[in-house]
TORPA-4810 file (N, C-alpha, C, O; in nm, 3 decimals):
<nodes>
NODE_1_0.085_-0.117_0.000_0.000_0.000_0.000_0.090_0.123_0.000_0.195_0.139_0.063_X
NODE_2_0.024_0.213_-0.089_0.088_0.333_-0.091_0.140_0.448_0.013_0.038_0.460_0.081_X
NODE_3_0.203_0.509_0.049_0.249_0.564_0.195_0.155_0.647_0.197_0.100_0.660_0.306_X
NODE_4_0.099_0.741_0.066_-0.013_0.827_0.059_-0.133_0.766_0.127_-0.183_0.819_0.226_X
NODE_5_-0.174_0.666_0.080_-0.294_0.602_0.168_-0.273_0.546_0.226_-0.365_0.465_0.232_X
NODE_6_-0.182_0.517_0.307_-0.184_0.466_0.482_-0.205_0.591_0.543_-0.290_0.581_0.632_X
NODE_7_-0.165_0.694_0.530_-0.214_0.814_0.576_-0.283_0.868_0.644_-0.301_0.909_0.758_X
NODE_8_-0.360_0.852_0.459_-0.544_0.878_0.449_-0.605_0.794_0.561_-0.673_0.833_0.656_X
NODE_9_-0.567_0.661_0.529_-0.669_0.537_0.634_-0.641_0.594_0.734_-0.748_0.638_0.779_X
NODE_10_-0.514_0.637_0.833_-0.451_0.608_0.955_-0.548_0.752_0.969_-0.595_0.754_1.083_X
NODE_11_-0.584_0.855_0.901_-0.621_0.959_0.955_-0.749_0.963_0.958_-0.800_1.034_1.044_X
NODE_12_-0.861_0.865_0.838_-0.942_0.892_0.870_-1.033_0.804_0.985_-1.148_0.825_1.025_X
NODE_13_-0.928_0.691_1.025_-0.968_0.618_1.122_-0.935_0.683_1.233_-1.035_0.667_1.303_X
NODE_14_-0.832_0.769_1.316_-0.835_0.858_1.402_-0.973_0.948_1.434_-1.030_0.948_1.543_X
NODE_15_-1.023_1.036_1.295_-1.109_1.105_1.311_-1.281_1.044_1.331_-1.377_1.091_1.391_X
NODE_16_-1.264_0.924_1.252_-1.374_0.824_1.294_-1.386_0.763_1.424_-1.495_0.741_1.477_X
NODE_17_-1.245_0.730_1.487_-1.274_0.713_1.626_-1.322_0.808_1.705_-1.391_0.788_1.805_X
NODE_18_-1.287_0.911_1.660_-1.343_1.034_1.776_-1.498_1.079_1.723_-1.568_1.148_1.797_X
NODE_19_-1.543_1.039_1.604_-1.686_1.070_1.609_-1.768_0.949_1.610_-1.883_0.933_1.567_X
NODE_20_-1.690_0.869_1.666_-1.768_0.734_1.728_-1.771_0.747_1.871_-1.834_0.668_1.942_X
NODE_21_-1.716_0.827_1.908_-1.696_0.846_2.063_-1.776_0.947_2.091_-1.807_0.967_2.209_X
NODE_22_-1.830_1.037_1.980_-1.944_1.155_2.025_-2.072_1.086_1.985_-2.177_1.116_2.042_X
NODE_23_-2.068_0.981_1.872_-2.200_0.944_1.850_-2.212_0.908_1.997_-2.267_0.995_2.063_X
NODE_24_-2.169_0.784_2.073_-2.198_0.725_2.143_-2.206_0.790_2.296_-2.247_0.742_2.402_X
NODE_25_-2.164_0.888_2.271_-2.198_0.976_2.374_-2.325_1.032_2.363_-2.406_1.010_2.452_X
NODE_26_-2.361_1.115_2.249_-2.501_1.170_2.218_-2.634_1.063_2.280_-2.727_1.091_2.356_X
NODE_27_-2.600_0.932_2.213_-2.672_0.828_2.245_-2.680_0.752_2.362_-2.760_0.659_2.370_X
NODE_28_-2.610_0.780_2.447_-2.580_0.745_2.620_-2.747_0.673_2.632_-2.782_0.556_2.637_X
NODE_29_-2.819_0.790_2.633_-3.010_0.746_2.706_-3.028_0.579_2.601_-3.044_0.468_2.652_X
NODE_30_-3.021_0.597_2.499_-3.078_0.462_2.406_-2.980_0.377_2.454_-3.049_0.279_2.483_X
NODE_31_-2.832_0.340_2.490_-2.801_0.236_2.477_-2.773_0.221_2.638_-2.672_0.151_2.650_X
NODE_32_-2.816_0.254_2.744_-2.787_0.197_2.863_-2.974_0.266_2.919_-3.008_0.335_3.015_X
NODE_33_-3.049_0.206_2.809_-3.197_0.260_2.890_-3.264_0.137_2.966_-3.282_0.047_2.884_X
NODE_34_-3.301_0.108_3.073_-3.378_0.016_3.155_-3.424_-0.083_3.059_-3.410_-0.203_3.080_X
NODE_35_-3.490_-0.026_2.936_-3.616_-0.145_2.869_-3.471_-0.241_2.772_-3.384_-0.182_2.708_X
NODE_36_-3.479_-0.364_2.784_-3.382_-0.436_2.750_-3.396_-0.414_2.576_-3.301_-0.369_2.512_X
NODE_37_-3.517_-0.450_2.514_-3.574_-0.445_2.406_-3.489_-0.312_2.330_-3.438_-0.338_2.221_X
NODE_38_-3.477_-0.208_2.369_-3.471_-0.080_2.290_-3.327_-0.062_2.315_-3.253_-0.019_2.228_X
NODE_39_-3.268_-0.110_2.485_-3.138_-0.089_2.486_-3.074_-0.204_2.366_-2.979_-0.175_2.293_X
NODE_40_-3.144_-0.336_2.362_-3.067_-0.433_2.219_-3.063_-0.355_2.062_-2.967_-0.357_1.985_X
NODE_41_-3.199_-0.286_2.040_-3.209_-0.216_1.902_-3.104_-0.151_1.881_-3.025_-0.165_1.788_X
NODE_42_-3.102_-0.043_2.009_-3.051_0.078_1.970_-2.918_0.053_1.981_-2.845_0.118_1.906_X
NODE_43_-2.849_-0.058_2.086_-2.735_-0.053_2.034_-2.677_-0.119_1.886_-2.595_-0.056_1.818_X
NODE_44_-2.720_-0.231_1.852_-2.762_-0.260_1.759_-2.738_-0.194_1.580_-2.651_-0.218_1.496_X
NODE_45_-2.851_-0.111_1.577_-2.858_-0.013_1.543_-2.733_0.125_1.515_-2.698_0.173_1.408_X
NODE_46_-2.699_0.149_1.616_-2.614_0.247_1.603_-2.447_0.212_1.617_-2.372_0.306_1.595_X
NODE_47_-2.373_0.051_1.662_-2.311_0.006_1.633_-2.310_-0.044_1.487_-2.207_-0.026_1.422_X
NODE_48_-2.417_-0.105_1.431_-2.405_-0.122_1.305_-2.384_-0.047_1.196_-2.314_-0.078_1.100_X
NODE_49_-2.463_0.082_1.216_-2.456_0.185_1.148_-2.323_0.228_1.099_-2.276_0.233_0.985_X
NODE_50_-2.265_0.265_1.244_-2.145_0.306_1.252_-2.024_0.165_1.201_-1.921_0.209_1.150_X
NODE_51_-2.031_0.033_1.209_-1.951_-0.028_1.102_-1.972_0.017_0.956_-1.884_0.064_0.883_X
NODE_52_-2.116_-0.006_0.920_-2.145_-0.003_0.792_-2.084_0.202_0.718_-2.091_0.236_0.600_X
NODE_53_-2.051_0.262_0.796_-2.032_0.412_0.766_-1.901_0.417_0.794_-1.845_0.520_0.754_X
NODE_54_-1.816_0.316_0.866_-1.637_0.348_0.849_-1.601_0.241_0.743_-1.484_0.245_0.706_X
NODE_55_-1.671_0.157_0.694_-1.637_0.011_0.590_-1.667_0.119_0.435_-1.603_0.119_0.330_X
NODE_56_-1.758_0.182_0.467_-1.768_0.270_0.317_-1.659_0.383_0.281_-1.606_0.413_0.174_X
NODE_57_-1.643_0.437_0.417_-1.523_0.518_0.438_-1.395_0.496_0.390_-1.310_0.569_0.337_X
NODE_58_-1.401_0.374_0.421_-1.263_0.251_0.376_-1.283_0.214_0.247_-1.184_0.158_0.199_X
NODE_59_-1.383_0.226_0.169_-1.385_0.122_0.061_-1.383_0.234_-0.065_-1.388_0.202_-0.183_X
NODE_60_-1.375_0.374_-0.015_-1.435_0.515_-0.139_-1.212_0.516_-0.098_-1.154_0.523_-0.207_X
NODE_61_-1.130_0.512_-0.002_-0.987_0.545_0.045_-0.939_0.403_-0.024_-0.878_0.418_-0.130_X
NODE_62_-0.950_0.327_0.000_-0.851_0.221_-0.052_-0.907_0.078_-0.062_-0.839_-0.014_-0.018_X
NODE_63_-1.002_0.059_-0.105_-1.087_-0.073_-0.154_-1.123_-0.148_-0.008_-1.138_-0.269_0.003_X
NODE_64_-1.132_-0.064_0.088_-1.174_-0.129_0.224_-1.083_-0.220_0.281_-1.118_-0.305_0.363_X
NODE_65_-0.946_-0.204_0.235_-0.804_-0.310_0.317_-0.809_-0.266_0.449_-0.782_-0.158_0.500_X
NODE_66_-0.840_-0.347_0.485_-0.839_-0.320_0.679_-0.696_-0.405_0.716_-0.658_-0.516_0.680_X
NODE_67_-0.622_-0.284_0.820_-0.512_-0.327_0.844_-0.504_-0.332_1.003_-0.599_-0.279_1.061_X
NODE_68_-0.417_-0.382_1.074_-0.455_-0.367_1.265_-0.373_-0.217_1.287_-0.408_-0.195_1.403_X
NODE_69_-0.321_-0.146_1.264_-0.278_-0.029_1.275_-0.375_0.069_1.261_-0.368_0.181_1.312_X
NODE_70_-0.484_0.017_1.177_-0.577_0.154_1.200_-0.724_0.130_1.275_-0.814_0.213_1.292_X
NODE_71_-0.719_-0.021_1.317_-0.787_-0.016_1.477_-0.709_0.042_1.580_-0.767_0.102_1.671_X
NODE_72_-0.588_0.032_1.580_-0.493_0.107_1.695_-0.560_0.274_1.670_-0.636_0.332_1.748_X
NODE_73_-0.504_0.326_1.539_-0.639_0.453_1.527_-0.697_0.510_1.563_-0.698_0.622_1.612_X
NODE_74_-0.820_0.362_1.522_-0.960_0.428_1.594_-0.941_0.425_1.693_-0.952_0.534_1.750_X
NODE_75_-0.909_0.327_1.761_-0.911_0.294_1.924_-0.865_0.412_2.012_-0.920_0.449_2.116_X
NODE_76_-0.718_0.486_1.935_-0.666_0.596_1.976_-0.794_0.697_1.961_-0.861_0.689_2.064_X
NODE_77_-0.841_0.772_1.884_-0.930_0.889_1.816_-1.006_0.843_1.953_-0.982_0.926_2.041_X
NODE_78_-1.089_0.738_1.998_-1.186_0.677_2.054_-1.171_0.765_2.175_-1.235_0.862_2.214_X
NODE_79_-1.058_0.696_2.225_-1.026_0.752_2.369_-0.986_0.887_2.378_-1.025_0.976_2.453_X
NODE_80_-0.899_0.886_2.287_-0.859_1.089_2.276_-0.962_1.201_2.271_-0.949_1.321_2.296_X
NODE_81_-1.092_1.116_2.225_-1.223_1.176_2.274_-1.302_1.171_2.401_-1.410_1.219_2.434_X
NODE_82_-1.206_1.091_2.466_-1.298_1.064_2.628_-1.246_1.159_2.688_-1.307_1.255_2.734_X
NODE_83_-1.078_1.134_2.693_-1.009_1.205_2.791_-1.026_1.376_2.753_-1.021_1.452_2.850_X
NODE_84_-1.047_1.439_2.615_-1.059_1.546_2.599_-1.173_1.618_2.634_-1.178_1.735_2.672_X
NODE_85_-1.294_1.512_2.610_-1.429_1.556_2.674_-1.430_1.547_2.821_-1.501_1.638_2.863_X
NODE_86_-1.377_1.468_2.928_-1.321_1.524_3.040_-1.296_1.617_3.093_-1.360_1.691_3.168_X
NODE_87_-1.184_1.617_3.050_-1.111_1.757_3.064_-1.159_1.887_3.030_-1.125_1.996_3.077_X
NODE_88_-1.262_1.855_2.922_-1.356_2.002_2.927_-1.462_2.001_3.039_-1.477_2.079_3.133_X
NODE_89_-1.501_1.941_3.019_-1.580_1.936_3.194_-1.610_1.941_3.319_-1.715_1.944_3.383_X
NODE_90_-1.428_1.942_3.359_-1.403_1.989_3.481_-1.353_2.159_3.447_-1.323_2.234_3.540_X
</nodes>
């Protein structure tokens, strides 16, 4: 793979981790709500979503080659959105 698009992937999986970390923040009430039924949909639902919307992401950047460096990435973006939303909060 080209150094140009490891890049691209490595960056836009960073920035996807961190707006997977605000979706799932926005969505806090649906996926930890009492009724078991709506907490299964909705997570469901908005986990799936969110595969099916970083796999397209991947597939318009570089034919969707998923590599483990850019779960490290997301995983990074993920958390770099916890600890920053934190820290605004106090």
């Amino acid at each position: 793979m080209a150094l140009n698009l490891q890049i691209a992937t490595l960056t836009f999986s960073f920035f996807f981790g961190i707006c997977f970390s605000v979706l799932l923040t926005l969505n806090h009430k649906i996926i930890y709500h009492s009724n078991k039924f709506i907490k299964t949909i909705g997570t469901i639902l908005i986990v799936g979503l969110s595969n099916i919307i970083y796999f397209i992401g991947l597939k318009y950047i570089d034919n969707a080659t998923f590599h483990p460096y850019m779960l490290f990435a997301l995983v990074l973006g993920f958390y770099l959105e916890i600890i920053i939303s934190k820290y605004i909060k106090k």
